[in-house]
C-alpha positions as CSV (number, residue, x, y, z in Angstrom):
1,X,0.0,0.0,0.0
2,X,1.3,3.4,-0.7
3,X,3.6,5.0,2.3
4,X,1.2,6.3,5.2
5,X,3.1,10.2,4.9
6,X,1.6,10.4,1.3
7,X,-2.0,9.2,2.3
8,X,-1.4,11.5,5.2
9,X,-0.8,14.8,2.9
10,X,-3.7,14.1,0.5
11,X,-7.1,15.9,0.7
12,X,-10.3,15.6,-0.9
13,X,-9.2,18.2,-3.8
14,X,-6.0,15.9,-4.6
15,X,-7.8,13.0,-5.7
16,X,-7.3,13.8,-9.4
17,X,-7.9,10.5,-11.8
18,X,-3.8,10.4,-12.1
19,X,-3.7,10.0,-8.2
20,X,-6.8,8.0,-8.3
21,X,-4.5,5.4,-10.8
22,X,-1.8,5.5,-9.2
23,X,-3.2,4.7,-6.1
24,X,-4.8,1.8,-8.3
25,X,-1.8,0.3,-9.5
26,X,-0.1,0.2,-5.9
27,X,-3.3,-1.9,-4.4
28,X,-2.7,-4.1,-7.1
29,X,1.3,-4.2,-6.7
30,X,0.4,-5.2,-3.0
31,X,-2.3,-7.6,-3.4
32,X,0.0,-9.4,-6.0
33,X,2.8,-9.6,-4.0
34,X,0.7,-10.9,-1.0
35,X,-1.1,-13.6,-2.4
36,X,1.7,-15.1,-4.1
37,X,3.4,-15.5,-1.6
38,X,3.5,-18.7,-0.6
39,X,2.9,-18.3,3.2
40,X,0.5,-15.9,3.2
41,X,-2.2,-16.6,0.5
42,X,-4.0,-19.1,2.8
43,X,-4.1,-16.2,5.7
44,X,-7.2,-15.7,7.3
45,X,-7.1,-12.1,7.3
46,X,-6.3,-12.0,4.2
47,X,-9.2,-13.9,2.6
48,X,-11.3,-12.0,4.9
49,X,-9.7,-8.8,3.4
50,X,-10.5,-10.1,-0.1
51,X,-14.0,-11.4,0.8
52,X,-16.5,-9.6,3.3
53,X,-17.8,-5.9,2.3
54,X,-17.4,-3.3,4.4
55,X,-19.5,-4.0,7.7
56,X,-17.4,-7.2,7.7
57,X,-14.5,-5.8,7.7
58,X,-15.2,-3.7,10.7
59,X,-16.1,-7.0,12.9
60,X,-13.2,-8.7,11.7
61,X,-11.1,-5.6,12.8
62,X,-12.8,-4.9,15.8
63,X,-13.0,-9.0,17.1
64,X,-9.0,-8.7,16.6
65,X,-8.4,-5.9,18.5
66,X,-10.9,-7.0,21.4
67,X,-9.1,-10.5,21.3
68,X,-5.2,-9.2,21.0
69,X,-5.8,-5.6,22.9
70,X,-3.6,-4.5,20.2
71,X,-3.9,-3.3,15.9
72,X,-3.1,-7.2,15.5
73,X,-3.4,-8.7,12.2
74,X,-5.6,-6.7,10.5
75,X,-3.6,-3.3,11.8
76,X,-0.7,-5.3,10.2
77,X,-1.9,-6.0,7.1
78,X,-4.5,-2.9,6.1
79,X,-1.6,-0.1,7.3
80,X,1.4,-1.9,6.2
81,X,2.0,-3.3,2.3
82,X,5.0,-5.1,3.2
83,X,3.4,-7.3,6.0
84,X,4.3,-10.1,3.9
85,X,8.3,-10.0,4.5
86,X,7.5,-8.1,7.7
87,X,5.9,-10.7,9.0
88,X,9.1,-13.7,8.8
89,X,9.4,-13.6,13.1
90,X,5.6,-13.3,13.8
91,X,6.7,-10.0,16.4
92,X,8.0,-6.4,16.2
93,X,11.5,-5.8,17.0
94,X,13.7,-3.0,16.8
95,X,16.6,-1.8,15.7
96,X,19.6,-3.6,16.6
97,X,22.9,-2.3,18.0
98,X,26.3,-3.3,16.8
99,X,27.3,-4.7,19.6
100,X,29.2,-7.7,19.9
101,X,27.9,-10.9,20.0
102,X,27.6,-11.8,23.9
103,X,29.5,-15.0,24.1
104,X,32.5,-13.5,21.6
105,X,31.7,-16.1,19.0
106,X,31.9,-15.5,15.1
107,X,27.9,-14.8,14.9
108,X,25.6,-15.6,11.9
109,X,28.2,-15.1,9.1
110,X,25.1,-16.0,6.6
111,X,22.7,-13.1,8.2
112,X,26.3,-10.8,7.9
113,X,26.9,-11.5,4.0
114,X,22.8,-10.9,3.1
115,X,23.1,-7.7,5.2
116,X,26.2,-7.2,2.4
117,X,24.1,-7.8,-0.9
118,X,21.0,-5.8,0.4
119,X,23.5,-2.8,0.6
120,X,25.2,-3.7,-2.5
121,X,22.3,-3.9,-3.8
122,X,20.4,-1.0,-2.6
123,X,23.0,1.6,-3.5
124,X,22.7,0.5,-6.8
125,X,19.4,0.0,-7.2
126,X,19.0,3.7,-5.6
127,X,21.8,4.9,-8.2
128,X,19.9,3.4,-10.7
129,X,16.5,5.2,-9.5
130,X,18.0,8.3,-9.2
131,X,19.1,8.4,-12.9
132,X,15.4,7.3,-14.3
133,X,14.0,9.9,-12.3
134,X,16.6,12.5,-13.5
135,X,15.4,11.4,-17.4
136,X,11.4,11.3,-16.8
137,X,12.3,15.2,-15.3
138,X,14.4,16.0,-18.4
139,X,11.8,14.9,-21.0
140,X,8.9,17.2,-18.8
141,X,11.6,19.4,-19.4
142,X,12.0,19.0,-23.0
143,X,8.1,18.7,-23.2
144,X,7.5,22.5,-21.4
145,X,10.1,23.5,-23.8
146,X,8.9,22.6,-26.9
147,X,5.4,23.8,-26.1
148,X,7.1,26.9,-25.5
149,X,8.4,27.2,-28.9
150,X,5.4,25.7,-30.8
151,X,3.6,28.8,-29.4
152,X,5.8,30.8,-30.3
153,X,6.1,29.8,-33.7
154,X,2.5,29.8,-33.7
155,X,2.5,33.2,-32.7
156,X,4.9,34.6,-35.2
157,X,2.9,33.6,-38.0
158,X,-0.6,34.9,-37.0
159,X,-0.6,37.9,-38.5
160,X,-0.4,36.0,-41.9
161,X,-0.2,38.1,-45.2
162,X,0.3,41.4,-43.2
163,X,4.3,40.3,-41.9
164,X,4.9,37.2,-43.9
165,X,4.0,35.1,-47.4
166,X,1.1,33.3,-47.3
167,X,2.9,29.9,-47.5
168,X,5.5,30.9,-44.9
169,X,2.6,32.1,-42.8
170,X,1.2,28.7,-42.9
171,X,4.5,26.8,-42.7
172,X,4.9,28.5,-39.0
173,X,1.4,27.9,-38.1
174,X,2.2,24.2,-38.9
175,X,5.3,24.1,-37.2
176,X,3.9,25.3,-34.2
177,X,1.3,22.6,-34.0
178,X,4.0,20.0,-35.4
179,X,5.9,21.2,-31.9
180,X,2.8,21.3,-29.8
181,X,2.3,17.2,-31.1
182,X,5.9,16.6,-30.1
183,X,5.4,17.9,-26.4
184,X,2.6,16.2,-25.8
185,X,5.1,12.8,-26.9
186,X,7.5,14.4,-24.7
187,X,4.9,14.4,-22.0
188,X,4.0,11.0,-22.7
189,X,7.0,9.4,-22.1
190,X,7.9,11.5,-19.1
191,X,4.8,9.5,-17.8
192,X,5.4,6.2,-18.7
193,X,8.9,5.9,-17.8
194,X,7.8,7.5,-14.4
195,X,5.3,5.0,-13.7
196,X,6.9,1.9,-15.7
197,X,10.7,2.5,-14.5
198,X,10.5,5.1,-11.5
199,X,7.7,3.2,-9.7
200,X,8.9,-0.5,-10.0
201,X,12.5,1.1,-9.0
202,X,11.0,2.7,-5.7
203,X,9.0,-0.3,-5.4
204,X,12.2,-2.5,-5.1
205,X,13.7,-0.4,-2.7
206,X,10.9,-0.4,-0.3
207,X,11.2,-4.1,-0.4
208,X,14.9,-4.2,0.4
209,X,14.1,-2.0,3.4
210,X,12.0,-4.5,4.5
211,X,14.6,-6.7,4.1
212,X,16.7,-5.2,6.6
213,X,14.0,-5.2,9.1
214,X,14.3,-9.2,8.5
215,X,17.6,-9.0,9.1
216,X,17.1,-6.9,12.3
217,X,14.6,-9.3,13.0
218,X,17.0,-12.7,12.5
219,X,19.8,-11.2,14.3
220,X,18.0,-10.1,17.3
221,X,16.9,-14.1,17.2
222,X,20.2,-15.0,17.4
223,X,21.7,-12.9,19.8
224,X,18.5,-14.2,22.2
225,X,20.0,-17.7,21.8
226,X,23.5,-16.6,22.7
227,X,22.1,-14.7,25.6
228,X,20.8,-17.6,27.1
229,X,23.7,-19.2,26.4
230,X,25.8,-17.4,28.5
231,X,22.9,-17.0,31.1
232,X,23.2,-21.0,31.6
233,X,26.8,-20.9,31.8
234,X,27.0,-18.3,34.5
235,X,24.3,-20.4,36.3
236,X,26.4,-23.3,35.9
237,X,29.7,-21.8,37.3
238,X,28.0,-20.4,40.4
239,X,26.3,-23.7,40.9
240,X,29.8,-25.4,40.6
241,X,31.2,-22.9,43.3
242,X,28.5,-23.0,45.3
243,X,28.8,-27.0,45.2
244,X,32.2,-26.8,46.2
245,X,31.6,-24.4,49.5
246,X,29.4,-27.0,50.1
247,X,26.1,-25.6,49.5
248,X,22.7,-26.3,51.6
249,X,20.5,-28.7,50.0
250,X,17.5,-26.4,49.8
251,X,20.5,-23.8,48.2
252,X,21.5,-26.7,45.4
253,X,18.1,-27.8,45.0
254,X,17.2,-23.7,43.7
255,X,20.6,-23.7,41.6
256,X,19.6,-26.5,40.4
257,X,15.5,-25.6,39.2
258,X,17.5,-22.7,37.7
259,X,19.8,-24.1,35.5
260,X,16.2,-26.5,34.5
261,X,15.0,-22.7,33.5
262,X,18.3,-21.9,31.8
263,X,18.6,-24.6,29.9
264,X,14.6,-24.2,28.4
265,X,15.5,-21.4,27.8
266,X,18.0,-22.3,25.6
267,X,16.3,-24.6,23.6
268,X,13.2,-22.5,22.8
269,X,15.3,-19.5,22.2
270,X,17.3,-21.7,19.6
271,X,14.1,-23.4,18.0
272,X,12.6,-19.7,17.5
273,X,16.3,-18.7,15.9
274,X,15.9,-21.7,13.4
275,X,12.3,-21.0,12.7
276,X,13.2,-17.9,11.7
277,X,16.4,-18.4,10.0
278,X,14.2,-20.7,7.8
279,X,11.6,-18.8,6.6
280,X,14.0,-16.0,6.3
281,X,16.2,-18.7,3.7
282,X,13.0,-19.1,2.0
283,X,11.6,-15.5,1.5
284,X,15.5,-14.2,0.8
285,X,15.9,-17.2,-1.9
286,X,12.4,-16.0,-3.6
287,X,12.9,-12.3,-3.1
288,X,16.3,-12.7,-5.1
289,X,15.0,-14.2,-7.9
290,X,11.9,-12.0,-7.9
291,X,14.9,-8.9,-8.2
292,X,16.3,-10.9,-11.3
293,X,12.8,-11.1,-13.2
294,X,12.0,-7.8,-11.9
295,X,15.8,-6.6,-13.4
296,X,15.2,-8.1,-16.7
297,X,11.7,-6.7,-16.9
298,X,13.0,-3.0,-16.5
299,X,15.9,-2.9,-19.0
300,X,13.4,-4.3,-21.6
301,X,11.0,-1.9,-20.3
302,X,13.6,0.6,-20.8
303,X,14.7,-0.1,-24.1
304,X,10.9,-0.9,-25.5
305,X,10.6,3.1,-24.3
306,X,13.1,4.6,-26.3
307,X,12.3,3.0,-29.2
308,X,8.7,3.8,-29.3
309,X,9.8,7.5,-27.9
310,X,12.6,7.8,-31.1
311,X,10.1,6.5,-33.6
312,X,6.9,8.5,-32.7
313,X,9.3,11.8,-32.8
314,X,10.1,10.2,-36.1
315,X,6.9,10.3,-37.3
316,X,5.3,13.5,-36.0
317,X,8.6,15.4,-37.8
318,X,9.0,12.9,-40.9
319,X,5.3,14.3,-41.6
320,X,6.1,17.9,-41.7
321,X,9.3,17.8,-43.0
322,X,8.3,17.2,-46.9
323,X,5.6,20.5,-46.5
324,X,9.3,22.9,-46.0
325,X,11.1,20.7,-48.7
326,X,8.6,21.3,-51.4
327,X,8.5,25.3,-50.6
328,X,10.2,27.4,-53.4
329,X,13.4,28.9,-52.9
330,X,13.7,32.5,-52.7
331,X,16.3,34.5,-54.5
């Protein structure tokens, strides 16, 4: 769904039909991406977003926040388009220091080289944006420009036979509807290379944020399990020391219900690590080859563009050019 700041800054007078489309085409970008995903087409809210109306909708909404206390699912999945990679640890968590890993070890070297290729990745994927935007703002550009001087060739042949020849008359009256045809292709494909490169471009990035927060998400997973880790090995070498200054039994017996604690600890913290390091191996393995169709799609995108850009320039000149070739020449 498109970012909450722009819903946020729109009012009732902004809903023009071009924001109205492009609103449009980002529904459909999310509702594509979500139920093809292979762990979350089947999701209840989901199909209940799809299927009931309005006033079913509300109950859904309001029978999840009565049950959870909290936005819950549906809060998740109407306010946030990117649920679907958001989603990977089933909880919110934050941003993660860079600390080091409590027990000193080498850490999750795999979740380390993914964090590399999302920002190799990113910076040029955002170089890449940067530059289409750059050309759908130079052919506007070009577009305002040429309007500019199709009125004004316009203009300098109104008066007709009063300043000029008849047939030059009309030749600038021509031209300056030849260059008002050629702005409006200008225009054109300022539009569609704004909504077939800049948006899919944008579109990617917002995904690899999301990746990140996945990443955030895994390594805070991780450094859980090495907490507890350590937890149970301090546990352990005060139990030993306690053993060996001959602790009370009642004193042994707690030592040992908490080291039982520790230790479950342990375990569930590493079975949530490998649930999540699993989906996230999935969803990264997809999401990667998504980026290489998605890749593909844009530089044929971009060269199917410029071709049909070059040719209908072509065409709107090639027609006018034969009216200035046939003109007599003056002596």
């Amino acid at each position: 769904l498109p970012e909450k700041a722009m819903a946020g800054k729109v009012s009732g007078a902004d809903f023009t039909p071009e924001f109205i489309e492009m609103r449009r085409r980002h529904l459909e970008t999310f509702l594509r991406r979500v139920t093809s995903h292979p762990e979350q087409h089947h999701a209840e809210a989901l199909q209940q977003f799809l299927e009931l109306g309005d006033d079913g909708l509300e109950a859904a909404k309001a029978a999840s926040r009565a049950t959870s206390g909290q936005p819950g699912r549906w809060g998740q999945l109407l306010t946030d388009g990117w649920h679907g990679l958001r989603s990977w640890s089933g909880k919110k968590v934050g941003g993660m220091s860079g600390s080091a890993l409590p027990d000193g070890g080498i850490g999750d070297r795999q979740c380390d080289e993914l964090r590399g290729y999302v920002a190799r990745l990113e910076a040029q994927l955002g170089a890449l944006h940067k530059a289409a935007e750059r050309l759908a703002k130079r052919h506007r550009a070009e577009s305002t420009g040429m309007t500019e001087v199709g009125a004004a060739f316009a203009q300098l042949g109104a008066n007709g036979d009063e300043d000029w020849p008849r047939l030059l008359a009309s030749q600038l009256s021509h031209l300056g509807v030849t260059s008002d045809l050629a702005a409006r292709s200008l225009g054109e494909q300022a539009d569609a290379e704004a909504e077939q490169l800049d948006e899919p471009l944008r579109d990617l990035l917002r995904m690899l944020q999301q990746c990140r927060h996945a990443l955030n998400t895994r390594e805070h997973a991780y450094n859980v399990w090495q907490g507890a880790m350590v937890s149970l090995d301090t546990r352990r070498s005060k139990a030993a020391k306690a053993l060996g200054a001959e602790a009370t039994d009642g004193k042994a017996a707690q030592m040992e219900l908490e080291i039982g604690e520790c230790e479950a600890q342990v375990r569930q913290s590493q079975v949530e690590y490998e649930l999540i390091k699993e989906r996230f191996n999935r969803d990264i393995a997809r999401f990667q080859k998504d980026v290489m169709n998605d890749v593909e799609g844009l530089l044929a995108t971009f060269v199917r563009l410029q071709a049909e850009s070059c040719l209908k320039e072509q065409t709107v000149w090639a027609q006018l050019l034969p009216r200035f070739e046939a003109s007599p020449k003056r002596k």
